[in-house]
Every structure is written in structure tokens, then in C-alpha cells.
Backbone as a ProteinNet text record, in pm:
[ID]
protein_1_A
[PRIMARY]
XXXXXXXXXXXXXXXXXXXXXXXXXXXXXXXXXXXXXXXXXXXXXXXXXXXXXXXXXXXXXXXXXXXXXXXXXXXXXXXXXXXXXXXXXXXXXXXXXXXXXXXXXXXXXXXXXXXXXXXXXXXXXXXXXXXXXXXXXXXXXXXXXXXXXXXXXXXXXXXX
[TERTIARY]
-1131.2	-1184	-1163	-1192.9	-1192.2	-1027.9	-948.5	-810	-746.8	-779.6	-713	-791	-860.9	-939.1	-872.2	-836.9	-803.9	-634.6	-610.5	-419	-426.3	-533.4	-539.5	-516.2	-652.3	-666	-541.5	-451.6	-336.1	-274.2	-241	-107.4	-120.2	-270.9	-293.5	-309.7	-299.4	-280.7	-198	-254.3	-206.2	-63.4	-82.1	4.4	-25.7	107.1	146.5	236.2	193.3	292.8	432	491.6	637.6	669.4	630.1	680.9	727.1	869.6	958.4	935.1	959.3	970.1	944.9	1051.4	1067.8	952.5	917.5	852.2	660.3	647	531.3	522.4	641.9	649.4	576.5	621.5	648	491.6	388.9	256.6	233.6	205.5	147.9	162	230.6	293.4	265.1	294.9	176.9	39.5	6.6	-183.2	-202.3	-123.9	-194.1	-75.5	-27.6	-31	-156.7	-146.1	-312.8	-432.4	-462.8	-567.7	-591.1	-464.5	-398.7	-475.3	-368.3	-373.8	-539.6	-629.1	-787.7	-852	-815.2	-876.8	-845.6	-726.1	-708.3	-748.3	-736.7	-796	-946.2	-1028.9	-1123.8	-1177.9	-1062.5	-1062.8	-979.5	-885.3	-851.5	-951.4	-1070.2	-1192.4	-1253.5	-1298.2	-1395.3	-1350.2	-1233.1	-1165.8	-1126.1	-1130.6	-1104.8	-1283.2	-1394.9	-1526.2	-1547.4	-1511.9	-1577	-1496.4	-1407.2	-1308.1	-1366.5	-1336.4	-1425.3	-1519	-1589.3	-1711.3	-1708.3	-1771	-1854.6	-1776.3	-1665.7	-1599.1	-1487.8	-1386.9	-1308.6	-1157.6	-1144	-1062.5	-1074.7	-1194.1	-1249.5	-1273.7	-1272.6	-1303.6	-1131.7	-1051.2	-914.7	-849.5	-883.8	-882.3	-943.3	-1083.2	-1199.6	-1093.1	-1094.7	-1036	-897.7	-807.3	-715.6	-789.3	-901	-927	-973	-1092.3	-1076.6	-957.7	-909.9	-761	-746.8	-693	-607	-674.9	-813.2	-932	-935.1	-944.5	-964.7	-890.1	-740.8	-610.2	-587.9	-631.2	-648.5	-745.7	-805.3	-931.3	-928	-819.1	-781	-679.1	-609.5	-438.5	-507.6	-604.7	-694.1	-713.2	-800.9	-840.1	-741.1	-649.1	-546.5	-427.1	-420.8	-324	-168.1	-167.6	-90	-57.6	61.7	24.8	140.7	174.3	273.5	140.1	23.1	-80.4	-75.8	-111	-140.3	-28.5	108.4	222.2	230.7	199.2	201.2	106.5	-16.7	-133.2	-100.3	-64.6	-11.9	61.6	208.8	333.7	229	179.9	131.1	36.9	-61.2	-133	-50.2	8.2	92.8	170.4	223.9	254.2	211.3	116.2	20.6	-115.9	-158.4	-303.6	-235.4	-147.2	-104.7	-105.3	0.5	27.4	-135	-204.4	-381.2	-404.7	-421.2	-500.2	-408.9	-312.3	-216.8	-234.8	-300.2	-288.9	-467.5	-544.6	-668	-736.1	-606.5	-634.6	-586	-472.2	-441.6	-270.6	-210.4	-55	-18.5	93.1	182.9	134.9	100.9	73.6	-36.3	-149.2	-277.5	-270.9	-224.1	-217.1	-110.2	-47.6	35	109.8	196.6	277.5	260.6	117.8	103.1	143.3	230.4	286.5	432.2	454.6	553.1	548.1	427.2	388.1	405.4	462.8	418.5	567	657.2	802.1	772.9	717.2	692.5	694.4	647.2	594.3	748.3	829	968.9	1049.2	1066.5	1121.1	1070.6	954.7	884.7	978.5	914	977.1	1191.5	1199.7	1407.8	1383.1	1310.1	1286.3	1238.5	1155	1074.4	1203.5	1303.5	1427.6	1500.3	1536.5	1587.3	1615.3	1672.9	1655.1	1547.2	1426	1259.5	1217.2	1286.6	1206	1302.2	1180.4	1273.1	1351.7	1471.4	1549.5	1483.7	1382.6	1284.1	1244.4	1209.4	1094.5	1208.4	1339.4	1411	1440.7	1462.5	1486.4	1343.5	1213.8	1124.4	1061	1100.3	1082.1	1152.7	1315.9	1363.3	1377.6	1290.2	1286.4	1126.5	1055.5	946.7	981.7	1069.8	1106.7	1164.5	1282.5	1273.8	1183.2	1105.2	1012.7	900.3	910.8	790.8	908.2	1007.7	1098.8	1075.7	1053.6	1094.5	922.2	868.3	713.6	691	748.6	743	826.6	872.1	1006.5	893	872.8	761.5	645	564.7	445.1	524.2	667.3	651.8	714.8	807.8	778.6	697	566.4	455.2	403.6	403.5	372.7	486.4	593.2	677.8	807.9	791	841.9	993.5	1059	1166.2	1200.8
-2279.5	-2301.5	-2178.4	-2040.3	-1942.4	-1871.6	-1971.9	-1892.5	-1978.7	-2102.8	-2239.5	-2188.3	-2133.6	-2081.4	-1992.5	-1897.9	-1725.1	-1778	-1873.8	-1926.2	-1973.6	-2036.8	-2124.9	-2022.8	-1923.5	-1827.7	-1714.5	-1695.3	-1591.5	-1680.7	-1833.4	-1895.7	-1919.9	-1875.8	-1903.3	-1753.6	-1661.8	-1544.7	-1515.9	-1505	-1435.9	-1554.3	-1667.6	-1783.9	-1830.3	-1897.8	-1950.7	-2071.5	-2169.4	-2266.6	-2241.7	-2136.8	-2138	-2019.6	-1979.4	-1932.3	-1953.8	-1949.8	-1952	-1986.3	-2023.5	-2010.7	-1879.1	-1827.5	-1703	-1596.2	-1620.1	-1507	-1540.9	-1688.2	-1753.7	-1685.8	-1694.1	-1605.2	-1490.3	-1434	-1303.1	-1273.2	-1333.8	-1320.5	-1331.6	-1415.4	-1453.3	-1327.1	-1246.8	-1174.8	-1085.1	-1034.4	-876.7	-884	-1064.9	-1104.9	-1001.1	-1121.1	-1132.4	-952.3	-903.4	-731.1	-678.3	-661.7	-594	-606.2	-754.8	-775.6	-686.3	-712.5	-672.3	-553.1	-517.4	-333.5	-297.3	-357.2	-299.8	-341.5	-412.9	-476.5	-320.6	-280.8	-209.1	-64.2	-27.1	77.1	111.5	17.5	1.9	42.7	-24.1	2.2	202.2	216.2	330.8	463.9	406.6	495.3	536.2	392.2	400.6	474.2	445	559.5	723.7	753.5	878.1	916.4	809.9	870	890.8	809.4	843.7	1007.9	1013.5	1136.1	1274.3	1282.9	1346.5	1352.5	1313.5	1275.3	1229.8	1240.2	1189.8	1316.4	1324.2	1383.5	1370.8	1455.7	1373.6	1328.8	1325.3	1278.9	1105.1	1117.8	929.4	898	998	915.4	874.4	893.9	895.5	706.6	709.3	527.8	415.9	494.4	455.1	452.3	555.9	515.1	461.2	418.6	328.8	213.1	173.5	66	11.9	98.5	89.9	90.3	125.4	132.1	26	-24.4	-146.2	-290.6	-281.3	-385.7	-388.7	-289.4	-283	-359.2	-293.4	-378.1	-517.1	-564	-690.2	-784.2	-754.8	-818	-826.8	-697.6	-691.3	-797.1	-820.7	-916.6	-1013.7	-1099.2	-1189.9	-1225.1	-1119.4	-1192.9	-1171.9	-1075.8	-1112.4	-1210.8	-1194.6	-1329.6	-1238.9	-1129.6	-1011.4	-986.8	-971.6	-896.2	-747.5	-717.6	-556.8	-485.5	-501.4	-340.2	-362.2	-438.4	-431.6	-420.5	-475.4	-371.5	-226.7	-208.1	-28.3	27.3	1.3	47.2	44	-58.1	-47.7	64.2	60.2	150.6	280.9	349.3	477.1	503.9	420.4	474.3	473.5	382	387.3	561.2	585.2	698.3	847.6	820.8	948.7	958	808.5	880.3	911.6	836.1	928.7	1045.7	1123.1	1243.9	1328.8	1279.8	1319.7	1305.7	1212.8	1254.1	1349.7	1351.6	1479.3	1593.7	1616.5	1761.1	1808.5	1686.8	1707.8	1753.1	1643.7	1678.4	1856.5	1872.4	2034	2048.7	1910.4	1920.5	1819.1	1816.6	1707.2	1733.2	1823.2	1876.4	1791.4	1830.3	1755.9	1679.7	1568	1474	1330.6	1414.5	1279.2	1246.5	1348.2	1310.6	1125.2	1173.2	1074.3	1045.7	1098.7	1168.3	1011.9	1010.3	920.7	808.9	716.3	604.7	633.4	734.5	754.1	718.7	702	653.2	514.6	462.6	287.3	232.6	352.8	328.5	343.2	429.7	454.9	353.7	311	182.8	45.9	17.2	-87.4	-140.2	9.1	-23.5	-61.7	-3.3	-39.4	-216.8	-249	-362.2	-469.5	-425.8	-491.6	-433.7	-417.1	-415.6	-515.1	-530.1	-679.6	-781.3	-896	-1052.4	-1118	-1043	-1130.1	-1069	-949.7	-911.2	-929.9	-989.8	-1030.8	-885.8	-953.1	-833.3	-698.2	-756.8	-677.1	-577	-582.9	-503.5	-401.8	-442.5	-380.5	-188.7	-189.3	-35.7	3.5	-59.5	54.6	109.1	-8.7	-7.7	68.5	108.9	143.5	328.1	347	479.8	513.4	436.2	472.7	497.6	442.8	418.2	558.8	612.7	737.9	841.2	829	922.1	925.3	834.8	811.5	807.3	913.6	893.8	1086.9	1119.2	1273.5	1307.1	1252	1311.7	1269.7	1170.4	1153.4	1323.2	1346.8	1510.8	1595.9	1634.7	1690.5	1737.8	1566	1620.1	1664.2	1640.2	1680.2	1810.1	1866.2	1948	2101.7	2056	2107.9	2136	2003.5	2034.4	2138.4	2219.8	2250.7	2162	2035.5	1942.5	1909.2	1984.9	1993	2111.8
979.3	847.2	758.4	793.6	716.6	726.9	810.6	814.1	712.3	694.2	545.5	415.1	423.4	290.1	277.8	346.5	308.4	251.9	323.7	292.5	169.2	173.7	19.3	-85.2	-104	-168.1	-186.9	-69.5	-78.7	-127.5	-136.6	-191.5	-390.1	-385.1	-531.4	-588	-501.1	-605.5	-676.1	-767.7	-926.9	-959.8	-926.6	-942.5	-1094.3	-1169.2	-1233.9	-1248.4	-1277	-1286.1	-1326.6	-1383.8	-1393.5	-1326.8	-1189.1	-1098.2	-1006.4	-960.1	-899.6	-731	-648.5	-516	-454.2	-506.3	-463.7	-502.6	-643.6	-689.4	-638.3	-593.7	-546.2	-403	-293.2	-189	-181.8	-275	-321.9	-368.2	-369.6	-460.3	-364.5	-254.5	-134.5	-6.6	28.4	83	55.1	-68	-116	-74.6	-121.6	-121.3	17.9	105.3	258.8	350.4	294.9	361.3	290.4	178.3	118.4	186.8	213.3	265.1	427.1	479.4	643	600	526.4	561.6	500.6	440	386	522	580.3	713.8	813.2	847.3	918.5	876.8	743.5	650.6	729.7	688.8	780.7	958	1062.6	1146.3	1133	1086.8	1104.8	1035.3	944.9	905.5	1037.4	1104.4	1208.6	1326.6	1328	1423.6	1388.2	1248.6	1243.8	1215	1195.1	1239.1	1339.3	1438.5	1594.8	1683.2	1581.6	1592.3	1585.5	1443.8	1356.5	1270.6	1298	1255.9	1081.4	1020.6	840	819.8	709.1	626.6	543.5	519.1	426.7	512.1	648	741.1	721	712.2	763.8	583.6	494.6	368.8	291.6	331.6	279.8	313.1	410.3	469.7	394.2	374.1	294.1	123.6	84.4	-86.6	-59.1	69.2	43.4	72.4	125.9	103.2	-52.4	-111.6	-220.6	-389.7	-379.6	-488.5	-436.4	-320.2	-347.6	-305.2	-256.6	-269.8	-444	-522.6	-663.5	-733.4	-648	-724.2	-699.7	-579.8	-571.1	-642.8	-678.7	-739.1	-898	-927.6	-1083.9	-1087.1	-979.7	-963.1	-995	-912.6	-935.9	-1036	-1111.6	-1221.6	-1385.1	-1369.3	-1438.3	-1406.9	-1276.2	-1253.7	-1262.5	-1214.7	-1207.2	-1086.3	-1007.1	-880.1	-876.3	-1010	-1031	-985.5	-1040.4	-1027.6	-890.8	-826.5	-635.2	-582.3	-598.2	-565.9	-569.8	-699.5	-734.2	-657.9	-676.8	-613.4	-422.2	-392.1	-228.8	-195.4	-280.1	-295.3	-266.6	-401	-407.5	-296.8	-241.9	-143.4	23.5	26.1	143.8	113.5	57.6	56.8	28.9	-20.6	-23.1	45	78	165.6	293.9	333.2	535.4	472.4	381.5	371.7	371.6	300.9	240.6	410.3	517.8	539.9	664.2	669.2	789.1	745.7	607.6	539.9	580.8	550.5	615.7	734.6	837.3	1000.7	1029.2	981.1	987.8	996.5	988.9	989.3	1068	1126.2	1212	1335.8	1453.8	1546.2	1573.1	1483.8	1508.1	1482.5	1360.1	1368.4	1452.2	1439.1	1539.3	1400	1330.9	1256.9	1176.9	1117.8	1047.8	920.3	900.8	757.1	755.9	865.1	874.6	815.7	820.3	741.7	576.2	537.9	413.7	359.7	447.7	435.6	396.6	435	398.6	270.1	184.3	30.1	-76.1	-41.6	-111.7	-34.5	97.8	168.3	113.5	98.4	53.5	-157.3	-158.4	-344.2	-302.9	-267	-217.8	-178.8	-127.7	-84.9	-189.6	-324.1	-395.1	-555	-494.9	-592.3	-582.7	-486.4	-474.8	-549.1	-458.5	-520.7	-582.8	-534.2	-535.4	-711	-685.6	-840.4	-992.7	-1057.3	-1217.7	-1247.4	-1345	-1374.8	-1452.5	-1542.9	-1630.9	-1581.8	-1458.8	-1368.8	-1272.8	-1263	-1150.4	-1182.1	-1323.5	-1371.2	-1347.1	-1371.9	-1388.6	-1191.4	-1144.7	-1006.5	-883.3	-993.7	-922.9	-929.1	-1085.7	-1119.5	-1000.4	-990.3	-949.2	-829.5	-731.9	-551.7	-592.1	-648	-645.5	-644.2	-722.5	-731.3	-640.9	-573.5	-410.8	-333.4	-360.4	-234.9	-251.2	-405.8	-425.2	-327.2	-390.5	-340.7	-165.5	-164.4	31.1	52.9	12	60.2	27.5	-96.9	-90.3	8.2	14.8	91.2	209.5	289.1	397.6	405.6	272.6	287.1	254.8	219.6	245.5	313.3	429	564.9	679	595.3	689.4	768.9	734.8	818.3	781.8	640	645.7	579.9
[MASK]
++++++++++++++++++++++++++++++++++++++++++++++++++++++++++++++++++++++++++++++++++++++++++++++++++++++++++++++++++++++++++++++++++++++++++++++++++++++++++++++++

């Protein structure tokens, strides 16, 4: 019952009647990773609490759940789903980095910095066939620039 509701609800996000197959896919698929990843956001808090206890290790999981719980809920009710793309993009790539810089580097953390590749891979991906032509220049200036700052944070961390 609550897995046909949640489908229902991801197949009607931020939907419009003169949207495409593709671009309806494409709404549904952002919906239901967002949701994934605030679900696991969650579990990966509770695990960097039982870690290290109440601080800002375990609060970094916590504000990616928030931003993009936010952004979802704004997609919603504008009927938008670019902000919860963007909002995914940017935190996928900067809270790992936030919280590997927190734990004390790659060593201690278990080179968690790596996930932060997902966010400049993700936008190369959301260039594509799926996205209107309108959107492809500004998307594709942005995947650069979460490709310059993925180099960056790592090398900050030393890591190149």
C-alpha cells in the first residue's frame, strides 16, 4: 500500500500534461533518488552518531537531508524539478567533501571524498538526450564547475 502511493506520488512529480515521456521519466527518477538518498542521509547521520558522537560529523548528512527534502517539496509545489536536480548535484558534491574535511582527511575517513565525483558525473549525464535544449548550456557550464570544485576540495585535502 505505501510502496503504490509513494509510485503514485514520484510519477506525479512536478508533472505536466505536455511533458514528454522522456522528460516524465526524467521527473520520476530524480523524485525517487532524492527520496533514496534523504532515507539513507539519515541512516548515514545515525551512523556517523554512534561513531562520533552529537557534532558536526553527524550534522552534515543531517543538512543534506534537509536542502534537498527542501528542494523536493519546493519541486512539488512549483511543479519544477531543475531546483532538486541542482540542489542534489551541489550536495552530492560538497557535503562528502564537508564531511572528509570534518573527520580529519582521507585516512580517517575512508576516502569519502570520492562520492563527491557523482555530482559533476551526474550533471554529464543530465546533459544529454533527457534534457530540453534550453537548459543544456546552463547545465553544462555548471557540470564544469562541480567538476573544478570536486579538484579543489580534493585538492585541499592533499589528494592530488
Amino acid at each position: 500500500m505505501a510502496f503504490a502511493s509513494l509510485n503514485r506520488t514520484a510519477r506525479r512529480f512536478a508533472s505536466r500534461p505536455s511533458d514528454s515521456d522522456d522528460l516524465a521519466f526524467q521527473k520520476f527518477l530524480i523524485f525517487v533518488v532524492a527520496v533514496a538518498c534523504c532515507g539513507y542521509g539519515l541512516v548515514w547521520s545515525a551512523m556517523y552518531w554512534a561513531i562520533f558522537g552529537l557534532g558536526l560529523v553527524m550534522a552534515w548528512p543531517l543538512g543534506f537531508v534537509g536542502v534537498v527534502g527542501s528542494s523536493l517539496a519546493y519541486g512539488v509545489w512549483r511543479r519544477d524539478h531543475w531546483p532538486l536536480v541542482y540542489a542534489q548535484l551541489f550536495c552530492i558534491t560538497w557535503i562528502s567533501a564537508l564531511v572528509q574535511w570534518s573527520i580529519g582527511g582521507a585516512a580517517q575517513s575512508g576516502l569519502v571524498i570520492a562520492w563527491s565525483f557523482l555530482g559533476p558525473a551526474a550533471t554529464a549525464v543530465l546533459v544529454g538526450p533527457h534534457c530540453p535544449l534550453e537548459d543544456r548550456g546552463e547545465i553544462a557550464v555548471r557540470g564544469k564547475g562541480m567538476m573544478r570544485t570536486y579538484f579543489l576540495a580534493l585538492s585541499e585535502q592533499g589528494q592530488i
